[in-house]
C-alpha positions as CSV (number, residue, x, y, z in Angstrom):
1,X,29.2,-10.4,-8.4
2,X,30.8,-13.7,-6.9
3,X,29.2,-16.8,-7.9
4,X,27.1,-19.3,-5.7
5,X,27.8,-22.7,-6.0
6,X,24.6,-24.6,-7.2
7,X,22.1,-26.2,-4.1
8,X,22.0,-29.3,-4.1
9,X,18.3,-29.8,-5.3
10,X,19.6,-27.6,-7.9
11,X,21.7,-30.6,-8.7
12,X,19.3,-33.2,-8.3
13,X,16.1,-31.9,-9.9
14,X,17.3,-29.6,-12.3
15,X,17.8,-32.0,-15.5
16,X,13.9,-32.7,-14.8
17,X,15.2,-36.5,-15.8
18,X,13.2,-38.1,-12.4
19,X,9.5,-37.1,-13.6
20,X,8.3,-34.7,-15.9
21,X,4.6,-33.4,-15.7
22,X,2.5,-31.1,-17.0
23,X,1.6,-28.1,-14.8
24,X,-2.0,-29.5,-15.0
25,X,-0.4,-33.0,-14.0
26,X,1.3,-30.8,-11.0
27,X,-1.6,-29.3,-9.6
28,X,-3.1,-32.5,-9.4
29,X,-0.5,-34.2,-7.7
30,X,-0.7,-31.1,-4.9
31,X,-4.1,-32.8,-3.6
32,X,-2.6,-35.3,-2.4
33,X,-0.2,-33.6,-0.5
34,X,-1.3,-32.2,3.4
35,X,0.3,-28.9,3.6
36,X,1.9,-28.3,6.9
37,X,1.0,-24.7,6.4
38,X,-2.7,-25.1,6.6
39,X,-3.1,-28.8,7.6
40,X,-7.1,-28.4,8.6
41,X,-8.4,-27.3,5.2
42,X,-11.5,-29.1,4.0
43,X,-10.7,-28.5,0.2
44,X,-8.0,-29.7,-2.2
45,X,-4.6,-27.5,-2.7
46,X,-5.3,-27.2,-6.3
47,X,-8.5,-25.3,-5.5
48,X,-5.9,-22.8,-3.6
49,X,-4.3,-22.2,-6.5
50,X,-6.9,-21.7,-8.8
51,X,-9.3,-19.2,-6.0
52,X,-5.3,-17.2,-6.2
53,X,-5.0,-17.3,-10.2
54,X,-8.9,-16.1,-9.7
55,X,-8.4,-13.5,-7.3
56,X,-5.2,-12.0,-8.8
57,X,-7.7,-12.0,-12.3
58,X,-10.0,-9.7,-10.9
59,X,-7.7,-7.4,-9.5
60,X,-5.3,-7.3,-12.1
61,X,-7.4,-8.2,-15.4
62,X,-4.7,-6.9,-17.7
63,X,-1.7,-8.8,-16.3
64,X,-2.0,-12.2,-17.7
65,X,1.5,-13.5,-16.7
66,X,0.5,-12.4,-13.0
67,X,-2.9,-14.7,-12.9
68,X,-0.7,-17.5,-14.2
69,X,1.9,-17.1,-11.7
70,X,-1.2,-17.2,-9.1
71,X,-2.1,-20.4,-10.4
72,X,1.9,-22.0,-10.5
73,X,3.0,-20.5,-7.2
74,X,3.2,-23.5,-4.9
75,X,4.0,-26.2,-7.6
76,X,6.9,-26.8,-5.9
77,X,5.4,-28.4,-2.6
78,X,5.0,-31.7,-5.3
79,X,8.8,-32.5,-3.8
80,X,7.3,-33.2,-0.6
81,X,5.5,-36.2,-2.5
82,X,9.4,-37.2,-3.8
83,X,10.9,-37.1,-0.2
84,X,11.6,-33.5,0.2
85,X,10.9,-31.4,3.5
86,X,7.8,-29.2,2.7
């Protein structure tokens, strides 16, 4: 399998030496954040993330790791906050 030299954000955010948060501190940081996605919502991101981990609960009770994942997956928009393109 031939190896793929590293991104560049790779390179940049992967020591995690710029900020580190909590995943709490995260999904806090999401709200004030206007997702180009779905710029007209009335409610903050972190609520998305929390009706997902919610949703994915009831459908999938058994499956912890999955209602955590619901709750992580767009964590990564924070680097539009640090200058990155959403």
């Amino acid at each position: 399998v031939p190896q793929h030299p590293p991104c560049p954000q790779s390179a940049q955010y992967g020591s995690c030496s710029l900020r580190k948060m909590s995943a709490i501190e995260a999904l806090e940081l999401l709200d004030q954040l206007v997702d180009e996605s779905d710029p007209d919502v009335d409610f903050p991101n972190s609520y998305h993330a929390y009706q997902t981990a919610e949703g994915i609960r009831r459908a999938h009770p058994d499956k912890d790791w999955f209602h955590l994942v619901g709750l992580l997956h767009d964590l990564g928009k924070v680097l539009a906050l640090f200058g990155e393109p959403q």
